[in-house]
NULOLUM-20461 format. One line per 5 residues: their letters; for each residue x, y, z of N, C-alpha, C. Coordinates in steps of 0.2 Angstrom, whole numbers, plus 2048, in hexadecimal, padded with zeros to 3 digits. Layout:
% residues N
A) X:Y:Z:X:Y:Z:X:Y:Z; ... .
This chain:
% residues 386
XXXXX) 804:7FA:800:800:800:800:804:806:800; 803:80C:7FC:807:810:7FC:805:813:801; 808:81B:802:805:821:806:7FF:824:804; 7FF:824:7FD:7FA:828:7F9:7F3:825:7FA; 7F3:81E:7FB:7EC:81B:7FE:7EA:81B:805 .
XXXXX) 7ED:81E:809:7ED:81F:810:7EA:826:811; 7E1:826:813:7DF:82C:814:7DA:82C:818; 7D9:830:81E:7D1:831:820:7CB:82F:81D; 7C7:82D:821:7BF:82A:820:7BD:830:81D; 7BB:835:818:7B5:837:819:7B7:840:81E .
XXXXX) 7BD:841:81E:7BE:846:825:7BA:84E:820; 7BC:854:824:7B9:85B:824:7B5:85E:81E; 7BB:85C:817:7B8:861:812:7AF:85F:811; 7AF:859:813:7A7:858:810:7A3:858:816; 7A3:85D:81D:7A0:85B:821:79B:85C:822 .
XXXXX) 795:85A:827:790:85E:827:792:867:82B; 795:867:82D:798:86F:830:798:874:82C; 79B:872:826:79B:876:820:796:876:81C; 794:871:81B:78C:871:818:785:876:81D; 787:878:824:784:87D:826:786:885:827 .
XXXXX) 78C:883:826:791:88A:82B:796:88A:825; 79A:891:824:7A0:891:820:7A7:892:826; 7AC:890:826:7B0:891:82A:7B1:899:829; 7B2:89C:825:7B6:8A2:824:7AD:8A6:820; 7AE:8AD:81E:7A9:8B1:81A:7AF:8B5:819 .
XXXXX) 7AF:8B8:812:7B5:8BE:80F:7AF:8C1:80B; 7B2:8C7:80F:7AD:8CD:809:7B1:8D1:806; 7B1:8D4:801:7B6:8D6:7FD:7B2:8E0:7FE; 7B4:8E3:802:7B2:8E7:805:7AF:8EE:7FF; 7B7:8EE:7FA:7B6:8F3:7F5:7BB:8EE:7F0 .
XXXXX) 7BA:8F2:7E8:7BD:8F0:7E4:7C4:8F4:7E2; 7C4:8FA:7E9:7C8:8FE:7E7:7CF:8FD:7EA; 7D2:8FF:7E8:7D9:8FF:7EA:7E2:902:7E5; 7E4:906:7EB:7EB:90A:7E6:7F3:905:7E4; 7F0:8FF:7E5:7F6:8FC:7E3:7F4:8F8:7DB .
XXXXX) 7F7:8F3:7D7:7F8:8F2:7CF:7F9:8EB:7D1; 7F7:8E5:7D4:7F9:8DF:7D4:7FB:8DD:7CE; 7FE:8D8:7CB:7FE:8D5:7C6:7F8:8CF:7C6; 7F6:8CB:7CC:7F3:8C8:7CA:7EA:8C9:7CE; 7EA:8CD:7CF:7E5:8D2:7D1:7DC:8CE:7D2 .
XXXXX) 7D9:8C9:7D4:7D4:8C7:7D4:7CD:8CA:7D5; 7D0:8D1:7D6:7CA:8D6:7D7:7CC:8DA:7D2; 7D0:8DC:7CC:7D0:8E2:7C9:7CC:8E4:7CC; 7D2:8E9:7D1:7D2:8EF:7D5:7D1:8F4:7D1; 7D0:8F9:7D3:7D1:900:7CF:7D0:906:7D3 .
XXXXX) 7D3:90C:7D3:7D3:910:7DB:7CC:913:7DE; 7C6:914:7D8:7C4:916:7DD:7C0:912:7DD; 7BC:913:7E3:7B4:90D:7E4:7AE:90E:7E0; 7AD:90A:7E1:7A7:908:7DE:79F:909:7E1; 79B:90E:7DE:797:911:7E2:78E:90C:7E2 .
XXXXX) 791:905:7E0:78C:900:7E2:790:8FC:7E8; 795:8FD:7EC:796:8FA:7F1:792:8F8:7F6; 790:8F5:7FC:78E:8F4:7FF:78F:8FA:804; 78B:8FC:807:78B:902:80D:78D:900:812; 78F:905:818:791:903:81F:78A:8FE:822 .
XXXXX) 783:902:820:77C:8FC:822:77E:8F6:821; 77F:8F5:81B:77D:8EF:817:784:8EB:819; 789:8EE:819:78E:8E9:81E:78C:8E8:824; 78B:8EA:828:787:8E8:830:782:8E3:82F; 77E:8E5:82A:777:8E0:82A:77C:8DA:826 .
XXXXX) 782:8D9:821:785:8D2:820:788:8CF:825; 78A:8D5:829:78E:8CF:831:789:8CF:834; 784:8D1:834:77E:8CD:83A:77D:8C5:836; 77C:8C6:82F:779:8C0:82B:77F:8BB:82D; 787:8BB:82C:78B:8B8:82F:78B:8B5:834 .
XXXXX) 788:8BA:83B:788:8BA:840:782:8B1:841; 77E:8B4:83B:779:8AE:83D:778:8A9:83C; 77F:8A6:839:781:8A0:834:77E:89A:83C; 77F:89E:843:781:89A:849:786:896:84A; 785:891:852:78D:891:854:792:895:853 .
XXXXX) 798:890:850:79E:896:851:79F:898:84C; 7A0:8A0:84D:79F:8A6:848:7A2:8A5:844; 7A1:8A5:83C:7A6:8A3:837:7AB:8A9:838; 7B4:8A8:837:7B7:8AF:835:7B4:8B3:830; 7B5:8B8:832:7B1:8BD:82E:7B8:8C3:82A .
XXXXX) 7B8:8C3:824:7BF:8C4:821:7BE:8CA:81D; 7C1:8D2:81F:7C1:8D7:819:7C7:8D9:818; 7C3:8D5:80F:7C9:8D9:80B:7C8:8DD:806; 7CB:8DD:800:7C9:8E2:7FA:7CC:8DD:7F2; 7CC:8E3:7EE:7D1:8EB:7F0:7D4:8EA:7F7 .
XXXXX) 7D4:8F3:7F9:7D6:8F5:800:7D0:8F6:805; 7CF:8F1:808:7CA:8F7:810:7CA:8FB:80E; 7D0:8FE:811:7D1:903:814:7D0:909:80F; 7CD:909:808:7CA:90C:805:7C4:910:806; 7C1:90C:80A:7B9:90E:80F:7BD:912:815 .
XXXXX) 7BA:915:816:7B9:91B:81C:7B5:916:820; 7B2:911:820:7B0:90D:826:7B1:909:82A; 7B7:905:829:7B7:8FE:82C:7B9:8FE:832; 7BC:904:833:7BB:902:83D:7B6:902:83F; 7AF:906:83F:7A8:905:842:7A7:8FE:83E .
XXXXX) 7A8:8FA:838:7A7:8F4:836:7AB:8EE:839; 7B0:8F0:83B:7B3:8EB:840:7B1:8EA:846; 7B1:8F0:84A:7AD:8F2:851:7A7:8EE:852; 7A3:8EE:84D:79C:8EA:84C:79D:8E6:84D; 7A1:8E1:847:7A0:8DA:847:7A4:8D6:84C .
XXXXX) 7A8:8D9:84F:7AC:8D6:856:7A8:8D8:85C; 7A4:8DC:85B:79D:8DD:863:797:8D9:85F; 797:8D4:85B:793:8D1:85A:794:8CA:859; 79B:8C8:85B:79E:8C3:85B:7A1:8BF:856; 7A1:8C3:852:7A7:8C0:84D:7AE:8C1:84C .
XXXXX) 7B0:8BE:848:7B6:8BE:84B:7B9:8C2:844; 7BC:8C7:843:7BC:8CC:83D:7C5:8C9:83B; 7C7:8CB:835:7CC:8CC:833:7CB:8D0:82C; 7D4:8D3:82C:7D3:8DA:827:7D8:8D8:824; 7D8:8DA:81C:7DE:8D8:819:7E1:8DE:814 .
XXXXX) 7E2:8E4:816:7E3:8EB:814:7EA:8E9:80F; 7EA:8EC:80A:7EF:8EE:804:7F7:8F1:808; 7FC:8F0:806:803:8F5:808:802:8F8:806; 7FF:8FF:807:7FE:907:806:800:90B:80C; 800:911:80C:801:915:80F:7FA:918:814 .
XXXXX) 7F4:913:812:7ED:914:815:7ED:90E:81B; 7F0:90E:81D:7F1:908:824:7F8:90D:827; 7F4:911:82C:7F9:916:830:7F8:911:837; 7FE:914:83A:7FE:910:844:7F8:913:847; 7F5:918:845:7EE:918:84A:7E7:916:848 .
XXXXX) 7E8:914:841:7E2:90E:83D:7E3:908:840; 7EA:905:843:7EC:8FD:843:7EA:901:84B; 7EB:905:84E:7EA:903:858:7E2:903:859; 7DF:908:853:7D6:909:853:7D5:901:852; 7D6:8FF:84D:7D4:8F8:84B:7D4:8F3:851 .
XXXXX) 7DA:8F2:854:7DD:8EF:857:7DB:8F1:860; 7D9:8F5:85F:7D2:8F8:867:7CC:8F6:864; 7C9:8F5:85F:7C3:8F2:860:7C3:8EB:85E; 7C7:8E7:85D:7C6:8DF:85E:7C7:8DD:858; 7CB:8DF:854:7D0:8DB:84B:7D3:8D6:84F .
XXXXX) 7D1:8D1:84D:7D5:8C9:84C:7DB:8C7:848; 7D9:8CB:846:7E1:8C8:840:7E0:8CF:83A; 7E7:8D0:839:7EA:8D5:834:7EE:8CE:830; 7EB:8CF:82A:7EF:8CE:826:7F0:8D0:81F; 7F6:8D1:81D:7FA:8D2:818:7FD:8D1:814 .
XXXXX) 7FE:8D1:80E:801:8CD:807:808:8D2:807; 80C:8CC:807:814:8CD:804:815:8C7:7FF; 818:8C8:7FB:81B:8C4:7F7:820:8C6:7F4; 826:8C6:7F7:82E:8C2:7F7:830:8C8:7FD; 837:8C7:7FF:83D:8C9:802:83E:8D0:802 .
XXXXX) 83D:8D1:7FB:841:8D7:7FA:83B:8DB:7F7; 83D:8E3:7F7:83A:8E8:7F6:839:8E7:7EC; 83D:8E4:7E7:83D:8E2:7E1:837:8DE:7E2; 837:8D6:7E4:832:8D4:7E3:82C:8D5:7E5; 82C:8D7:7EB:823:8D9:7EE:821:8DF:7E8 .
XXXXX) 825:8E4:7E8:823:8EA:7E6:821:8E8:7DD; 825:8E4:7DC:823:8E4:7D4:81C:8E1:7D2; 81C:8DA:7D7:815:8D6:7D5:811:8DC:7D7; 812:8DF:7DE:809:8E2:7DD:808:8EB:7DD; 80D:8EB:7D7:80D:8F2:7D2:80E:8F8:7D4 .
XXXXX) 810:8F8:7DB:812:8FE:7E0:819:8FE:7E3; 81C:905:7E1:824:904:7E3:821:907:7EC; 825:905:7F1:823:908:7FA:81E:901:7FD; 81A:8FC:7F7:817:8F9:7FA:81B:8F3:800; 821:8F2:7FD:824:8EC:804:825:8EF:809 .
XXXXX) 828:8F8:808:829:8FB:80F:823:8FB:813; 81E:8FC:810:819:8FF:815:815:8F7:817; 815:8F3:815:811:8EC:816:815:8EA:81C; 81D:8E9:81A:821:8E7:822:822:8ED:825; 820:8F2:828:81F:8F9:82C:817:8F6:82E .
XXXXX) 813:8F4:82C:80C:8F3:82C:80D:8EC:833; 80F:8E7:82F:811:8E1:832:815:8E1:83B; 81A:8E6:839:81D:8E7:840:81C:8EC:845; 816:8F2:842:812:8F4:847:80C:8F0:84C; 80A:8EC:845:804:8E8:849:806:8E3:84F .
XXXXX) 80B:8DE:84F:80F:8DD:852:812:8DF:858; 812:8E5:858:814:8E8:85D:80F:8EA:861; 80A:8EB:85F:804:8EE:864:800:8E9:865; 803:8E1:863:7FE:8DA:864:7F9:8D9:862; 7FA:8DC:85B:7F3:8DA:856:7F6:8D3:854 .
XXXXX) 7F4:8CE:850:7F5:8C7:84F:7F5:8C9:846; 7F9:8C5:844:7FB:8C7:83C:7FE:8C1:838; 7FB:8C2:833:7FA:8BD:82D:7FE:8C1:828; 803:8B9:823:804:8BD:81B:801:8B8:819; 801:8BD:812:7FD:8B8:80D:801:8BB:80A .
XXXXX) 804:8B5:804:80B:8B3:7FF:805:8B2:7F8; 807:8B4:7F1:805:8B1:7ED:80A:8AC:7E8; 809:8A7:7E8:811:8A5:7E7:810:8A3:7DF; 815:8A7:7D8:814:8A7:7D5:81D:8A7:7D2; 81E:8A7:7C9:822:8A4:7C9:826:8AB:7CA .
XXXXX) 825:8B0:7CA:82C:8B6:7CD:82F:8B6:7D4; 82D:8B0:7D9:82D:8B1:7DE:82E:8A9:7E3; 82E:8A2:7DC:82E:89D:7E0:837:89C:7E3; 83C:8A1:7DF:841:89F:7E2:843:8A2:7E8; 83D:8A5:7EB:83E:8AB:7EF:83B:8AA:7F8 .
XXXXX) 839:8A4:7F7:838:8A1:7FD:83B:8A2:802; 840:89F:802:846:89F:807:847:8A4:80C; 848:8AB:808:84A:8AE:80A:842:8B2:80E; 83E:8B1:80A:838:8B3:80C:834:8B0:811; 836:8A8:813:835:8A5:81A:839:8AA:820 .
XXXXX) 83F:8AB:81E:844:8AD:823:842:8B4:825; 840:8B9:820:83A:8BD:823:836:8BE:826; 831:8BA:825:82B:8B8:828:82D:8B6:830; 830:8B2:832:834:8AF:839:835:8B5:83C; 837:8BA:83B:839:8C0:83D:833:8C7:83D .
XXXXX) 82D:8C4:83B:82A:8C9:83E:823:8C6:840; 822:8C1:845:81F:8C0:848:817:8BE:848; 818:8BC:842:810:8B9:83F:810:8B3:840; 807:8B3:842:803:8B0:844:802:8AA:83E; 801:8A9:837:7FE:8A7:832:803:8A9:82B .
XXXXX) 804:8A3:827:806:8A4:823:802:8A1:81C; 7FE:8A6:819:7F9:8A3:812:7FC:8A4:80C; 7FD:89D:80B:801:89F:804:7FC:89F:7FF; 7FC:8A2:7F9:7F5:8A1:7F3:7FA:89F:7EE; 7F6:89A:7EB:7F8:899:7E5:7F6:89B:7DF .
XXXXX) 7F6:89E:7D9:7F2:8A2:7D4:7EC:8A0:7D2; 7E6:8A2:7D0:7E1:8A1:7CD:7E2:8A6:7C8; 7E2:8A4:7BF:7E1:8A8:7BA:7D9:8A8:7BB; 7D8:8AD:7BD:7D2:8B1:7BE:7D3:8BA:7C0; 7CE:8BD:7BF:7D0:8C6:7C0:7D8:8C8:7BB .
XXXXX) 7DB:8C9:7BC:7E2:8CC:7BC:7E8:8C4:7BA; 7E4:8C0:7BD:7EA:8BA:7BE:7E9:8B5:7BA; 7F0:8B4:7B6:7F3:8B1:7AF:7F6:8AA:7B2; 7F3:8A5:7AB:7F7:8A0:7AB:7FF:89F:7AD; 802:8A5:7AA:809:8A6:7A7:80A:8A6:7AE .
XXXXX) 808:8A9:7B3:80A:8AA:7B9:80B:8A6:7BE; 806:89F:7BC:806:89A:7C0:80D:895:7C1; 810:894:7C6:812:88F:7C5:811:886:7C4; 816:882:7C2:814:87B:7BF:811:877:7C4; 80D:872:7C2:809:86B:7C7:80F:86B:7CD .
XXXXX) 817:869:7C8:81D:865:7CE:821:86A:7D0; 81F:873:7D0:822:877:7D5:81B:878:7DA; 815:876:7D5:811:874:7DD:812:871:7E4; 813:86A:7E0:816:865:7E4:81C:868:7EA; 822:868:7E7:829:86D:7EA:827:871:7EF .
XXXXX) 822:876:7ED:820:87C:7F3:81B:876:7F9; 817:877:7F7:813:86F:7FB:819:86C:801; 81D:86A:7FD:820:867:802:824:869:808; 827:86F:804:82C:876:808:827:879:80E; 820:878:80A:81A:87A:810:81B:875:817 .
XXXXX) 81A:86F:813:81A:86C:819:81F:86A:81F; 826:86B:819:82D:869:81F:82C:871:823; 82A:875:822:82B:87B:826:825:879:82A; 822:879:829:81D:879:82F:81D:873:835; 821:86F:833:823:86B:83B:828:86F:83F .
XXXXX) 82A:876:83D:82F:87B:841:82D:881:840; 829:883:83D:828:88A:83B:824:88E:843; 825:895:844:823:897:84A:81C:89B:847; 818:898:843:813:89D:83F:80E:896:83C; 808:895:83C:804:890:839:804:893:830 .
XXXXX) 804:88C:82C:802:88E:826:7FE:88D:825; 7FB:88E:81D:7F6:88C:81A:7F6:88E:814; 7F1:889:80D:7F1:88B:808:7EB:88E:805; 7EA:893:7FF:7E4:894:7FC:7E5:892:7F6; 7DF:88F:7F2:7DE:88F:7ED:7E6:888:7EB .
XXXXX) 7E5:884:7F1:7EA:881:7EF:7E7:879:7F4; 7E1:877:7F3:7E1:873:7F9:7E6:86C:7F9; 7E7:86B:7F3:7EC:863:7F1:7F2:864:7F6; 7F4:86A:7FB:7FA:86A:800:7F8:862:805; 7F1:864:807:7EE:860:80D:7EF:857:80A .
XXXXX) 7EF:855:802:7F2:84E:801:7F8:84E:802; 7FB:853:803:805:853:803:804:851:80B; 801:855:80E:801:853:815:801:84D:818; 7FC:84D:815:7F9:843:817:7FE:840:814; 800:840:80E:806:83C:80D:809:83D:811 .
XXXXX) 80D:841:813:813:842:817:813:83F:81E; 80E:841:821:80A:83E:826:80B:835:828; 808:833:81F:805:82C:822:811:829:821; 814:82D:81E:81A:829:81E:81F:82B:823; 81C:831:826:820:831:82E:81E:82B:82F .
XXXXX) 816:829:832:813:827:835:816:81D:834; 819:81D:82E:81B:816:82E:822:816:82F; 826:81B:82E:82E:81B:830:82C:81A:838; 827:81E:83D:827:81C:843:825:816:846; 820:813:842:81E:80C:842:822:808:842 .
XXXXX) 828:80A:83D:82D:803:83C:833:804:840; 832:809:845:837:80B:848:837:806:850; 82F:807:850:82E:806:856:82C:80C:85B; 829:811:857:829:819:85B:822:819:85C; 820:81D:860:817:820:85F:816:822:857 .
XXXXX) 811:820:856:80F:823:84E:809:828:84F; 80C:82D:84E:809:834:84D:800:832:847; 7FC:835:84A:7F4:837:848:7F8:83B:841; 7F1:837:83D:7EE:83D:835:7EB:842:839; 7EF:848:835:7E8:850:839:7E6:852:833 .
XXXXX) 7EA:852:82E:7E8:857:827:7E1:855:826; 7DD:85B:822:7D6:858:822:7D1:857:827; 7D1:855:82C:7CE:856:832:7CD:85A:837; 7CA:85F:839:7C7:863:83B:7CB:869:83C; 7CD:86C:841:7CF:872:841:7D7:874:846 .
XXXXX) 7DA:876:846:7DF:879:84A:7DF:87E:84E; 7DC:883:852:7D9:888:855:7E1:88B:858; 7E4:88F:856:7E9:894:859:7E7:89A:85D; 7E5:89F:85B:7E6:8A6:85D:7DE:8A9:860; 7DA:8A4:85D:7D3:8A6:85B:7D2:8A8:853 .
XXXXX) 7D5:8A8:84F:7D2:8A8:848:7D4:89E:848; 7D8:89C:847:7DA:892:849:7DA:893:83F; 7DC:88D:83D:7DD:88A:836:7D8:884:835; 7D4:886:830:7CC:87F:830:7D2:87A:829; 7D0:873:82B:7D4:872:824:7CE:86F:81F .
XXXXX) 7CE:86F:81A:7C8:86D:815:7C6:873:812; 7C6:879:815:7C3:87E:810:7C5:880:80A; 7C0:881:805:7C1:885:7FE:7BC:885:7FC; 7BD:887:7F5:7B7:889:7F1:7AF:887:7F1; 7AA:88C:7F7:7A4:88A:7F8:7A4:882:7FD .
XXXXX) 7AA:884:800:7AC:87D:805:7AD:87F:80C; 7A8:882:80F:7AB:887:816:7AD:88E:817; 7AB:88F:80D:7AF:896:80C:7A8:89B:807; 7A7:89E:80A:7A1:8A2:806:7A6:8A9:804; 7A5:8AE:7FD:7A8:8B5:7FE:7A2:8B8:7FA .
XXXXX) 7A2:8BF:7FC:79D:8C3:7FB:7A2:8CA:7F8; 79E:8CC:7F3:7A0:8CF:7F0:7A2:8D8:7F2; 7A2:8DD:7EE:7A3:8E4:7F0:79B:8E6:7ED; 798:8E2:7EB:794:8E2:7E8:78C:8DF:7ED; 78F:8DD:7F1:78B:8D5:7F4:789:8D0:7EF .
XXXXX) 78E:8CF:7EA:78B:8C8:7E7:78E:8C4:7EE; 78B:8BD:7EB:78D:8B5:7EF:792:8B1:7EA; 798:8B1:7EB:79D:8AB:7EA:79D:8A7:7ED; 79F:8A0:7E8:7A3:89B:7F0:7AB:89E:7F1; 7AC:8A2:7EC:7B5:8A3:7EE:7B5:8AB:7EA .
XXXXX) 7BA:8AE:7ED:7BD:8B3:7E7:7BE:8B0:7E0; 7C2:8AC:7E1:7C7:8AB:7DB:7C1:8A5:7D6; 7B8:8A3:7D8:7B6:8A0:7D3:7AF:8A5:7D2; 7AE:8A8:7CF:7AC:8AE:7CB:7A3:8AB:7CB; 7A1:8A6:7CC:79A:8A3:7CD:795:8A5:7D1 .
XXXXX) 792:8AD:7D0:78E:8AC:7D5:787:8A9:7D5; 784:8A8:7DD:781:8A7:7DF:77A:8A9:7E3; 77B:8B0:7E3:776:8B4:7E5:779:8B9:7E9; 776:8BF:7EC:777:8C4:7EF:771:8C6:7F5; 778:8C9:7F8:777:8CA:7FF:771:8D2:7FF .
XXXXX) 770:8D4:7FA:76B:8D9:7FB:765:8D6:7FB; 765:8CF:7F6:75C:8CE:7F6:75E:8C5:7F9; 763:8C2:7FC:761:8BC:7FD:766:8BA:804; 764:8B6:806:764:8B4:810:76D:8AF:80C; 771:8B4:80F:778:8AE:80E:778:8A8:810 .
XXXXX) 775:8A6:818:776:89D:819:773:89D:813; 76C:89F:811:76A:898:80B:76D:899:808; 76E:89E:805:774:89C:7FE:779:897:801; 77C:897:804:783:896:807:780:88E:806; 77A:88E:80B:778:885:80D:772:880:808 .
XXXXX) 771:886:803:76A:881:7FC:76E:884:7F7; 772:88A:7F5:770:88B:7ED:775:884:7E9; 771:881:7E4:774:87D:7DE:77D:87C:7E0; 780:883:7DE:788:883:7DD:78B:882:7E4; 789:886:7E9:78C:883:7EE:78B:87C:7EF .
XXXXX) 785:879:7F0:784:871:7F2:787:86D:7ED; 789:86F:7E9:78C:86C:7E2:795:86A:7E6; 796:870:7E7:79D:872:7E7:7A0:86E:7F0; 79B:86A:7F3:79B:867:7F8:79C:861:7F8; 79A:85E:7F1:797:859:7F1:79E:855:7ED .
XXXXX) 7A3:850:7EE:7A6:84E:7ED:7A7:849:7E8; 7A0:844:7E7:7A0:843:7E2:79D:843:7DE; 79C:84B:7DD:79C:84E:7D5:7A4:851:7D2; 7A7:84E:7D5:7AE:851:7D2:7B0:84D:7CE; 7B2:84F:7C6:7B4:84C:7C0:7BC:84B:7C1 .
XXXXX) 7BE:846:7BA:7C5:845:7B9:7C8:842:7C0; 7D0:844:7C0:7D4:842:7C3:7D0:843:7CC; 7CD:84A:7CB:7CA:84A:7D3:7C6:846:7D5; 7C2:845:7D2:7BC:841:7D1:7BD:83A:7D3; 7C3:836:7D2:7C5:831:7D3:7CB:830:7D9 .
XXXXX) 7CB:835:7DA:7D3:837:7DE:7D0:836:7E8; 7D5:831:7E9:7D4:82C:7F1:7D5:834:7F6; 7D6:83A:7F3:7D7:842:7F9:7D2:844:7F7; 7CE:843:7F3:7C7:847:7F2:7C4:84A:7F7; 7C3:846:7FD:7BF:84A:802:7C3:84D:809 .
XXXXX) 7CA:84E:806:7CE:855:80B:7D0:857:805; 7D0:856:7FE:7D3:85B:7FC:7CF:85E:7F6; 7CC:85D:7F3:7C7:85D:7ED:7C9:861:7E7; 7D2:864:7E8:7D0:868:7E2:7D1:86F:7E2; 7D4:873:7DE:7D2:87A:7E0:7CC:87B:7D9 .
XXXXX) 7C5:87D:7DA:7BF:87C:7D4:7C0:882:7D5; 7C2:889:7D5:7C6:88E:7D3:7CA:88E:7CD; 7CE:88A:7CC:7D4:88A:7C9:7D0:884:7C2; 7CC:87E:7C6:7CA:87A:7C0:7C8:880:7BA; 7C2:884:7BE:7BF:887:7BA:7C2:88C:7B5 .
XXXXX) 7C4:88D:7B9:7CA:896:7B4:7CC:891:7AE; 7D1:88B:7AF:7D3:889:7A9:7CF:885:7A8; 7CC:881:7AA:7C7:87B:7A4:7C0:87E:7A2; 7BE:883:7A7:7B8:886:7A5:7B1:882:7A8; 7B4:87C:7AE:7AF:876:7B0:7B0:877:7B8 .
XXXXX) 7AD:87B:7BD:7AF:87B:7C4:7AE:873:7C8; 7B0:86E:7C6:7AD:868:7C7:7B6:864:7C3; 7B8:869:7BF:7BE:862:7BB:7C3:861:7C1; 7C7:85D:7BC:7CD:85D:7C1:7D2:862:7C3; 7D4:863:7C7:7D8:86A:7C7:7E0:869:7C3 .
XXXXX) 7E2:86D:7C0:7E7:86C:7BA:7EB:86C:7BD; 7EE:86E:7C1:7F3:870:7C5:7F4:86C:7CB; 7F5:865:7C9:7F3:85F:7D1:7F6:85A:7CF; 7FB:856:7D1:7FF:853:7CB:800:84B:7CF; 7FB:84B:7D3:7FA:842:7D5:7F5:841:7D1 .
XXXXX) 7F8:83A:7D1:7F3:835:7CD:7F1:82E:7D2; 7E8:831:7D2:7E4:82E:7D6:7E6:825:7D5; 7E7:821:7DA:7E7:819:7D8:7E2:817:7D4; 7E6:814:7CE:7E1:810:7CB:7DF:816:7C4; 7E0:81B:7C5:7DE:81F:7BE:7E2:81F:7B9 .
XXXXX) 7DE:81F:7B4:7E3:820:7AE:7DE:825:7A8; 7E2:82A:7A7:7E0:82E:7A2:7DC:82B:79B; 7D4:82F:79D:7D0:82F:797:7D3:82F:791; 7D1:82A:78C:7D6:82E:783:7D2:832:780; 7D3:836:77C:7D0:83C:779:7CB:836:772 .
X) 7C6:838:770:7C3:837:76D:7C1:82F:76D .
């Protein structure tokens, strides 16, 4: 028996928790923002958009969060930039006196001053996080189209930090920047983060195939993820990349035999299985697209994800649980054997299903196999064409 056939009953991605409740809600605040991504899933543009969602109407969407019940999904504003709106400290305030548990993921601009991050950070922000992507002032500034953006992100980073706000990166890991790792672990160790989100491309909005890195430097990061994180002083995790959680399990199940054969205690499967609770935001494993994960527009459409363009309804004329818990595309995207090809037949289906983000952008089918996943299910053999 290999490793590869070595997995959980049945564990998280498909539970009934998620078929009620999302782990996480991201709203996508405004569509504005003064930085130039390259791979931009919001094509940003600086000024807002004057079909946004009001300060009411974001209060009345965190009471509808609020009502998912049990434990409060994270509740996540991003953009664009927030910090675009003139409101999100009252919108924060809110949602943290109402019991949620809020996080903000502002732009490296020079609109994230020290007395926005202590206001924030007085009324109950759970987590700041923010996108660096490399080392050096070169590579962050170039991907995302502003020369000042690394200073002010790590000036951002080690203010919050110091006043004991709790802090996340988010990396986009793409091919300008896969050698740049290393140097950009050893950064991160040093300034005191909570979380480390790496994303992986979706050619969707702004973001190009040309950008994506291959299936087998998939693989490679995957596993650099995972030797780090038996040492690493910061939890990781992936987006738009759930195939990390099979590298786990593998890894997992062959510790777990070199201990066997050793004679040692053999260490528990965790990947896939319920949740890791750190700081109070914790890491859920199983979530993605329309899997625990609902996003809401600047607009108030219903996504199951940023990065999968499918809407579902809107938060002006429709109750989000139900969208969230009956509409067609969500229960669809829960449902694990309706996944085609390689996924469809694949022994991680139910921790890992896929990024149906990524299926879509490139096959055009939120359901195929995700192009960029480079095991082969036991026993499969490619369809022939005609």
């Amino acid at each position: 028996m290999t490793a590869a056939a070595v997995v959980p009953e049945r564990p998280s991605i498909a539970s009934a928790d998620f078929d009620r409740a999302p782990f996480v809600v991201i709203w996508e605040t405004t569509q504005a923002c003064d930085l130039a991504c390259q791979h931009c899933r919001a094509l940003a543009v600086p000024r807002r958009d004057t079909r946004e969602l009001t300060t009411i109407e974001a209060l009345r969407l965190m009471d509808a969060v609020r009502g998912f019940g049990g434990r409060p999904p994270l509740f996540v504003l991003t953009g664009g930039d927030p910090l675009k709106r003139g409101d999100i400290p009252v919108i924060v305030e809110y949602g943290c006196r109402i019991g949620l548990r809020v996080a903000l993921t502002p732009s490296g601009t020079p609109l994230m001053t020290r007395e926005i991050l202590q206001q924030l950070h007085g009324t109950g922000l759970a987590r700041l996080a923010v996108s660096l992507d490399g080392s050096t002032r070169a590579i962050h500034d170039g991907f995302r189209g502003v020369a000042g953006s690394y200073d002010w992100t790590v000036a951002m980073l080690r203010e919050a930090s110091r006043i004991g706000l709790s802090t996340q990166i988010n990396t986009t890991i793409h091919r300008g920047n896969l050698d740049d790792l290393e140097p950009l672990i050893a950064l991160m160790e040093s300034l005191g983060i909570a979380m480390w989100s790496v994303f992986f491309i979706v050619p969707t909005g702004h973001g190009r195939t040309d950008q994506l890195i291959t299936p087998e430097q998939f693989e490679e990061v995957f596993h650099r993820l995972y030797d780090l994180s038996l040492s690493a002083p910061f939890d990781i995790k992936t987006t738009a990349a759930p195939h990390y959680r099979r590298v786990v399990l593998q890894r997992q199940v062959a510790q777990r035999r070199v201990a066997a054969a050793a004679g040692e205690p053999v260490p528990a499967l965790s990947a896939g299985v319920g949740f890791s609770l750190t700081d109070g935001i914790g890491r859920a494993r199983g979530v993605t697209d329309g899997v625990g994960f609902v996003f809401v527009s600047h607009r108030g459409d219903i996504y199951p994800s940023g990065f999968l363009p499918l809407r579902a309804g809107n938060v002006r004329c429709d109750d989000l649980a139900t969208v969230y818990r009956e509409s067609p595309l969500f229960r669809t995207l829960r449902d694990t054997t309706r996944l085609r090809g390689k996924c469809g037949a694949c022994e991680y289906r139910h921790v890992c299903g896929g990024s149906r983000a990524r299926a879509y952008a490139i096959t055009g089918d939120y359901m195929e196999s995700d192009p960029y996943c480079t095991h082969i299910p036991a026993g499969w053999s490619q369809p022939h064409a005609g």
